[in-house]
C-alpha positions as a printed NumPy array, in Angstrom:
array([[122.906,  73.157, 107.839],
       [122.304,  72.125, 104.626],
       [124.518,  73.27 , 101.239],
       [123.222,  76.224,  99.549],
       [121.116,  75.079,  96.389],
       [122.425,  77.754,  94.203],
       [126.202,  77.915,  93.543],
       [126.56 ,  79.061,  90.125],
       [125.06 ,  82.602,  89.98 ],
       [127.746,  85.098,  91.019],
       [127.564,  87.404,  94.19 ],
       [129.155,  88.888,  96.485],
       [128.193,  90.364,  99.994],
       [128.784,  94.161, 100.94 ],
       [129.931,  94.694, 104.369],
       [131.04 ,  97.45 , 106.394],
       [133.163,  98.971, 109.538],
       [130.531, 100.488, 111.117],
       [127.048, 101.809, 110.649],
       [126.687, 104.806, 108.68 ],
       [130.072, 104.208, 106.991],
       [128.008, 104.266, 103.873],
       [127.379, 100.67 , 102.56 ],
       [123.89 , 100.933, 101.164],
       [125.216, 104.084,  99.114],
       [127.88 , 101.895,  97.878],
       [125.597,  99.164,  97.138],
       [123.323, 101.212,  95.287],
       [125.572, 102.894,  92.848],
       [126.887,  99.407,  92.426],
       [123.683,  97.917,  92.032],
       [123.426, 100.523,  89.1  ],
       [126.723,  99.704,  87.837],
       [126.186,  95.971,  87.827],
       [122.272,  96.55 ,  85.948],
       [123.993,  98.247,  83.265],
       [126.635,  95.43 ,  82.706],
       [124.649,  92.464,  83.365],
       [121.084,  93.744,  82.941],
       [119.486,  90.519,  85.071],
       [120.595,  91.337,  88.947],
       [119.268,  90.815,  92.368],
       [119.441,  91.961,  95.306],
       [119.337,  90.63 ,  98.617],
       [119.841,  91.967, 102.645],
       [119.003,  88.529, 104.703],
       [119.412,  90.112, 108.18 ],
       [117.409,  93.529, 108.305],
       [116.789,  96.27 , 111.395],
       [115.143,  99.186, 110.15 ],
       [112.267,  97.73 , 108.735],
       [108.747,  98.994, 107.244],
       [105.214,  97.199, 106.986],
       [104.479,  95.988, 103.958],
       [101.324,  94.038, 102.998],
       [101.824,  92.32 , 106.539],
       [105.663,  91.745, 105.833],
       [108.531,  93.706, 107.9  ],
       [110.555,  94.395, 104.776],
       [114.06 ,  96.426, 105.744],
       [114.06 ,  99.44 , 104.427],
       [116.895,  99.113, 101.742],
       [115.128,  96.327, 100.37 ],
       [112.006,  98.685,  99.486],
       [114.957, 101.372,  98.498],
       [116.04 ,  99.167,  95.944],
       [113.57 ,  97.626,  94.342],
       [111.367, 101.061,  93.972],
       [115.005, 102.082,  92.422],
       [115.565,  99.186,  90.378],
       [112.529,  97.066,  89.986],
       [114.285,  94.225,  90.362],
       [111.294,  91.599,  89.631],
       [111.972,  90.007,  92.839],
       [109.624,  89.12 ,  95.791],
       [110.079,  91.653,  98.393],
       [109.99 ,  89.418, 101.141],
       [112.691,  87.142,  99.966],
       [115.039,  90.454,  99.667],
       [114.311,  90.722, 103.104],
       [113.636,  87.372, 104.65 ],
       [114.705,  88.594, 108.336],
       [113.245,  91.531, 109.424],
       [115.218,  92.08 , 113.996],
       [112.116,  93.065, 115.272],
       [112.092,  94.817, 118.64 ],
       [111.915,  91.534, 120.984],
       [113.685,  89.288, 118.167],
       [116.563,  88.476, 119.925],
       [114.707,  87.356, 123.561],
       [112.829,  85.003, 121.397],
       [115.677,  83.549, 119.522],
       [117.831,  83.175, 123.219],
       [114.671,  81.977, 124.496],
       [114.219,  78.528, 122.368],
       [114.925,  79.955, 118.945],
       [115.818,  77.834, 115.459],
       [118.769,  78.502, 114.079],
       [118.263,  75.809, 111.863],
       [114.862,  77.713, 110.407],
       [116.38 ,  81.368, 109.957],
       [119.365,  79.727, 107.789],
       [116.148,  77.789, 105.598],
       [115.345,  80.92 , 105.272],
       [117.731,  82.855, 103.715],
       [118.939,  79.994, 101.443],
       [115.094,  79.96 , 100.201],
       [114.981,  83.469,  99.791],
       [118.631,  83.76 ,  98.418],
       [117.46 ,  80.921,  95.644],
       [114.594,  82.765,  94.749],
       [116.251,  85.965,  94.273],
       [119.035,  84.479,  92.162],
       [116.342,  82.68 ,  90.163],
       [117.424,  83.697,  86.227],
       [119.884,  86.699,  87.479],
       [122.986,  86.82 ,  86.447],
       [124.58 ,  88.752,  89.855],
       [123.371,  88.993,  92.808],
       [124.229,  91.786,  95.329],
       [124.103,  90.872,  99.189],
       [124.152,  93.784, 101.834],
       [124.838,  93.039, 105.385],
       [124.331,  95.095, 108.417],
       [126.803,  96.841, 110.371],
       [129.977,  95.508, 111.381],
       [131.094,  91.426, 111.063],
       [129.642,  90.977, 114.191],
       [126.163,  92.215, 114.073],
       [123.476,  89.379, 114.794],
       [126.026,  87.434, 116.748],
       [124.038,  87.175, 119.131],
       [121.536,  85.159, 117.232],
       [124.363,  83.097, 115.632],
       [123.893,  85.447, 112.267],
       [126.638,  87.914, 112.449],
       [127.541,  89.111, 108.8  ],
       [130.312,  86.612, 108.511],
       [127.981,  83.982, 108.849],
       [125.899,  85.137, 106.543],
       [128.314,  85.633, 104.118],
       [129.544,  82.057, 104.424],
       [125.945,  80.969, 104.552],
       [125.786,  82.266, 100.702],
       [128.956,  81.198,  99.765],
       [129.272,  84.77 ,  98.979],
       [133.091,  86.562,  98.66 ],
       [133.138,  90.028, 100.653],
       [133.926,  93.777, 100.139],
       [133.762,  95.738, 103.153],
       [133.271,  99.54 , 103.34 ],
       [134.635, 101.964, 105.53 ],
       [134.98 , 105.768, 105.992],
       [137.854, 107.9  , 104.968],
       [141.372, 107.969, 106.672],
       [143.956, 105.516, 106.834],
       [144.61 , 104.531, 110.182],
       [141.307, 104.384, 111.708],
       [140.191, 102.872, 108.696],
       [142.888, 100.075, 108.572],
       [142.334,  99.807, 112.067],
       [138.939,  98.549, 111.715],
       [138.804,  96.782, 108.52 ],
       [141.357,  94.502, 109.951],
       [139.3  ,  93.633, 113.21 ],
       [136.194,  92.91 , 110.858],
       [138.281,  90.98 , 108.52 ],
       [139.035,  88.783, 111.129],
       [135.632,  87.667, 111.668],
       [135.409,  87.055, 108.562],
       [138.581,  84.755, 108.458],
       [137.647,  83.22 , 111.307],
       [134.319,  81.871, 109.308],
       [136.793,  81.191, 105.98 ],
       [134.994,  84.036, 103.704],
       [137.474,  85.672, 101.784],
       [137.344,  89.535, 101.845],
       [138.257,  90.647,  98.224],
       [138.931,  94.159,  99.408],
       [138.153,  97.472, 100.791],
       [135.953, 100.431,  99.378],
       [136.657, 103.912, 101.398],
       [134.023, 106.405, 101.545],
       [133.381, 109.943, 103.086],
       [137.198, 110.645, 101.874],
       [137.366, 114.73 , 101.847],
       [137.819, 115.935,  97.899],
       [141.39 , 117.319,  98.918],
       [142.823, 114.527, 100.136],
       [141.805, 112.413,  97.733],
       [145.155, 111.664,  96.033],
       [146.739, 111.363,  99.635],
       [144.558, 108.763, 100.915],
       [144.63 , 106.803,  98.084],
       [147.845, 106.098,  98.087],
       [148.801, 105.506, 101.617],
       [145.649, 103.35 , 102.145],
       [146.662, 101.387,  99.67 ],
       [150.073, 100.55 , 100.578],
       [148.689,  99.753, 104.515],
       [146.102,  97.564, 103.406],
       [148.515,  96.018, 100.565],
       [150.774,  95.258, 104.499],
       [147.783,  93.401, 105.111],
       [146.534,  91.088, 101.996],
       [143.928,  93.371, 100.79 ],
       [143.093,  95.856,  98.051],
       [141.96 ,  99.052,  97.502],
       [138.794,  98.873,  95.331],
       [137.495, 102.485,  95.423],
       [138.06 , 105.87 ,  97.035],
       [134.83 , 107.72 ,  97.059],
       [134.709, 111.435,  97.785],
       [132.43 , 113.193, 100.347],
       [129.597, 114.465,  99.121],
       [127.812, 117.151, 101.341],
       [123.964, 116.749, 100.115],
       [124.591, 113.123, 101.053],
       [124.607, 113.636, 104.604],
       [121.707, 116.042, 104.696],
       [118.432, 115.239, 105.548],
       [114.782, 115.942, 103.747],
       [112.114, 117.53 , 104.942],
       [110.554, 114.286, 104.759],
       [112.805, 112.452, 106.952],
       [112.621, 115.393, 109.519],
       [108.847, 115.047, 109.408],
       [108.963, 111.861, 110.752],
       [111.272, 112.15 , 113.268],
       [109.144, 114.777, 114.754],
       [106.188, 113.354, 113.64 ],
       [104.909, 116.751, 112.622],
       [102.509, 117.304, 110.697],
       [102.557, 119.5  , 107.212],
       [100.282, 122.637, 107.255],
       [101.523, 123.362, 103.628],
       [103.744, 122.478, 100.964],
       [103.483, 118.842, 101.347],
       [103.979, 117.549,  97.642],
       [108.058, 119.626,  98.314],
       [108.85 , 117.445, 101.046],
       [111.614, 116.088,  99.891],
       [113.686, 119.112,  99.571],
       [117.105, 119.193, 100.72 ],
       [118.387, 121.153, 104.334],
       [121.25 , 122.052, 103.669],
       [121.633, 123.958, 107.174],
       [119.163, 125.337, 110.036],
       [118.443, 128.573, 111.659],
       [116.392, 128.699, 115.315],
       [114.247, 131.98 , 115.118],
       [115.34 , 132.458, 118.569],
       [116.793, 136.135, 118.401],
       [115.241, 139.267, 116.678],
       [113.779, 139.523, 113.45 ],
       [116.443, 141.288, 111.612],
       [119.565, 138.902, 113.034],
       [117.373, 135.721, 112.173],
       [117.329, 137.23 , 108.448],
       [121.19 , 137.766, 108.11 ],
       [121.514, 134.025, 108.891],
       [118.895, 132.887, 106.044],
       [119.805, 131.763, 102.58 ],
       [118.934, 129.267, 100.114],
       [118.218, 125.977, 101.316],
       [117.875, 127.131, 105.161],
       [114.997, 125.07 , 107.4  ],
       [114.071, 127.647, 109.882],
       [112.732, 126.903, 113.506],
       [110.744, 128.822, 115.16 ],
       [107.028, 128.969, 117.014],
       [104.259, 130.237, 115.139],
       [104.09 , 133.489, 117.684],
       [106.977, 135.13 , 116.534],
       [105.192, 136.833, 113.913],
       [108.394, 139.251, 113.365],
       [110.634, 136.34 , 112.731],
       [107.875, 134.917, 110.041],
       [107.429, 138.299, 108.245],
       [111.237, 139.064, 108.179],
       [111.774, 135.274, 106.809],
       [108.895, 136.105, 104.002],
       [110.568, 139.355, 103.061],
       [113.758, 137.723, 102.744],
       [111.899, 135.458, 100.213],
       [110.696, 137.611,  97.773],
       [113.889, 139.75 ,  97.975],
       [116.023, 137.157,  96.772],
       [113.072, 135.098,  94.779],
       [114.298, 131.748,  96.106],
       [111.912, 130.266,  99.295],
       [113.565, 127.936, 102.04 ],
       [113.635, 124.679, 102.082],
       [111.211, 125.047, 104.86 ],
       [109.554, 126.261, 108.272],
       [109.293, 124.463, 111.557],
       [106.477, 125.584, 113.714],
       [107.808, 124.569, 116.953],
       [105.689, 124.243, 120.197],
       [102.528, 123.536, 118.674],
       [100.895, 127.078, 118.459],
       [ 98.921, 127.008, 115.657],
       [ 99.225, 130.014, 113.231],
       [ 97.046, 133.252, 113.383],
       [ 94.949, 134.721, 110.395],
       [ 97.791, 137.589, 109.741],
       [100.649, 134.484, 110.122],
       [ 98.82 , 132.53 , 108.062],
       [ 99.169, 135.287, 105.398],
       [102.631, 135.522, 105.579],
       [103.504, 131.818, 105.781],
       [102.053, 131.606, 102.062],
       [104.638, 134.388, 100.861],
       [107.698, 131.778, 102.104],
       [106.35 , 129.534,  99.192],
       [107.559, 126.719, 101.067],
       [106.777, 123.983, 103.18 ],
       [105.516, 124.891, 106.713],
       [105.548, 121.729, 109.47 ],
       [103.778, 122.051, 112.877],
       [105.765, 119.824, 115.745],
       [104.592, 119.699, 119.508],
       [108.103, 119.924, 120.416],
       [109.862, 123.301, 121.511],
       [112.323, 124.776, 119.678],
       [115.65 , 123.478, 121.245],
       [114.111, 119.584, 121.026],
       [113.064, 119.962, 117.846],
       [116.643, 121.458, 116.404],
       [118.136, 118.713, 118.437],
       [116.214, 115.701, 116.647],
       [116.957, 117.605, 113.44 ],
       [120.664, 117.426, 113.784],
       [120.361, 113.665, 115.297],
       [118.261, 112.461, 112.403],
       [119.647, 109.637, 110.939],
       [120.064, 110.506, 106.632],
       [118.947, 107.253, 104.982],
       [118.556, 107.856, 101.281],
       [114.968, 107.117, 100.292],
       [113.495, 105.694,  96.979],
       [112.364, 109.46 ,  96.217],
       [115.422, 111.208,  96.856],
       [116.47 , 111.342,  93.036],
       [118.772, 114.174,  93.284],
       [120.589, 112.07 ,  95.7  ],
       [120.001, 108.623,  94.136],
       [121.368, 110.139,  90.876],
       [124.488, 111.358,  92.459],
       [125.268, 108.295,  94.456],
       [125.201, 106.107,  90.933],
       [127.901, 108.959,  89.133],
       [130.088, 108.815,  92.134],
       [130.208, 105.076,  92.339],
       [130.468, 104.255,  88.548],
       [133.442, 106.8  ,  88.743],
       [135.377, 105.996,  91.78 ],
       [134.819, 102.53 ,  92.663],
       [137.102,  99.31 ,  90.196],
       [134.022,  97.3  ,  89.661],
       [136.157,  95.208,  86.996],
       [138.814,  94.497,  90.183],
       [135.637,  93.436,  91.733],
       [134.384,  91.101,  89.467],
       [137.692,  90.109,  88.4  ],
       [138.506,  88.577,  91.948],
       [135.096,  86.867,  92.211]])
């Protein structure tokens, strides 16, 4: 493998624990935190698994998330130069190049880093993910001669637990890990974790960089991300798709017990049949002048003429999915919240929470 080409602009690679633990919220408040100090900065996520289609490129979907947030002036395709496709991995064990996917990212690393003066690295998952193609994130990391910060979720001994089994991957490849960024840590306990996490990870050579508190909206889903989970299909109210549900209600009981359960911010599920439910949901509405964050039409029974009527009194958006009402309440609570490029209420509160709970001066200071 040949030595990386660029070795003087600064990085460093964001790991985590697990998935979901919260490392592309990190790195995005982050990313905003080191824009404002530096002004040039990149941006780069070599090994990528959710992935969209771009201009024929599979470009991971935090790459898209933050350059739209950014603009970054940087090729998409080099902040995403591996995209795991579906049958990625039989192909690789099957007579792949290791030799080519390291080219790869080092070419797409260089041209990233090309006049920036920081560059941000995200991995995926734990240390070990891409093993099995001889990329897990330690290699990576090593690959860009990049020092490490891993994130985890709140606690201390679970936590500890686990950074300690991904740091020693990470040893194991000789990339230091700088220290360790909690996140998810309940408001209350805030003090409480901080200081015992410190002193168990202090028993074990690292440092506490941050503590970030739990934010709620965080962890809720849009209507957009909903919609394509379903794949449903908006009958109104498109252009609001990216409110906030902040919890659900199944119109699966009368009328008038379906309305004690409503309030602001509620996505309600139910088919388009039970006109009762739809009328009492409406007159809810205009009694307390604030609309839902919006209607599921489950089992794919279009509206009638009278339904119709009252669906435009909700003054929300209105989704039709083929699914019945228990499926499609199950895929809502097992959607995966990924904070997109348009979420700005979320994007905004991500960058305050970082900027205020996370040392980026300890950071930079041990790189």
């Amino acid at each position: 493998m040949r030595v990386l080409l660029n070795e003087l602009t600064p990085r460093v690679f964001m790991a985590a624990t697990r998935q979901n633990d919260g490392k592309t919220t990190t790195s995005l408040g982050l990313l905003a935190a080191l824009q404002r100090r530096f002004g040039r900065v990149g941006y780069i996520k070599p090994v990528g698994q959710r992935f969209v289609q771009i201009d024929d490129q599979k470009i991971d979907e935090d790459s898209v998330l933050m350059d739209r947030v950014f603009r970054l002036n940087c090729p998409l395709v080099d902040m995403s130069p591996i995209a795991v496709e579906p049958d990625f991995t039989r192909k690789y064990l099957q007579g792949g190049s290791l030799d080519s996917l390291v080219k790869r990212i080092h070419k797409a690393f260089d041209r990233v880093a090309w006049e920036k003066d920081f560059v941000l690295c995200e991995g995926t998952g734990h240390a070990g993910v891409g093993s099995v193609f001889d990329l897990s994130n330690a290699a990576v990391a090593k690959l860009l001669g990049a020092k490490v910060v891993i994130v985890s979720r709140g606690g201390i001994g679970l936590p500890i637990d686990e950074v300690v089994l991904n740091h020693a991957l990470f040893e194991r490849e000789g990339v230091e890990v700088i220290g360790v960024i909690l996140n998810k840590v309940l408001p209350e306990k805030l003090s409480y974790i901080t200081e015992f996490a410190q002193r168990g990870l202090k028993r074990k050579g690292l440092e506490l960089l941050g503590v970030v508190p739990h934010q709620p909206i965080l962890c809720r889903p849009t209507l957009h991300a909903i919609r394509e989970e379903l794949a449903a299909d908006f009958l109104t109210g498109k252009e609001q798709r990216f409110q906030i549900v902040q919890n659900v209600v199944i119109g699966a009981m009368g009328a008038a017990n379906v309305a004690k359960r409503l309030k602001p911010g509620t996505l309600l599920i139910t088919p388009a049949d039970r006109e009762d439910v739809i009328e009492a949901a409406a007159t809810w509405a205009e009694d307390v002048n604030h609309p839902l964050a919006g209607l599921i039409l489950s089992d794919d029974i279009k509206p009638s003429a009278a339904t119709s009527r009252q669906l435009r009194k909700l003054a929300c958006p209105v989704l039709v999915a083929t699914q019945d009402s228990y499926a499609v309440a199950s895929a809502v609570h097992d959607v995966t919240v990924k904070t997109g490029p348009d979420d700005t209420q979320k994007i905004g509160l991500i960058q305050k929470i970082i900027a205020e709970h996370v040392n980026l001066d300890r950071i930079l200071a041990k790189l």
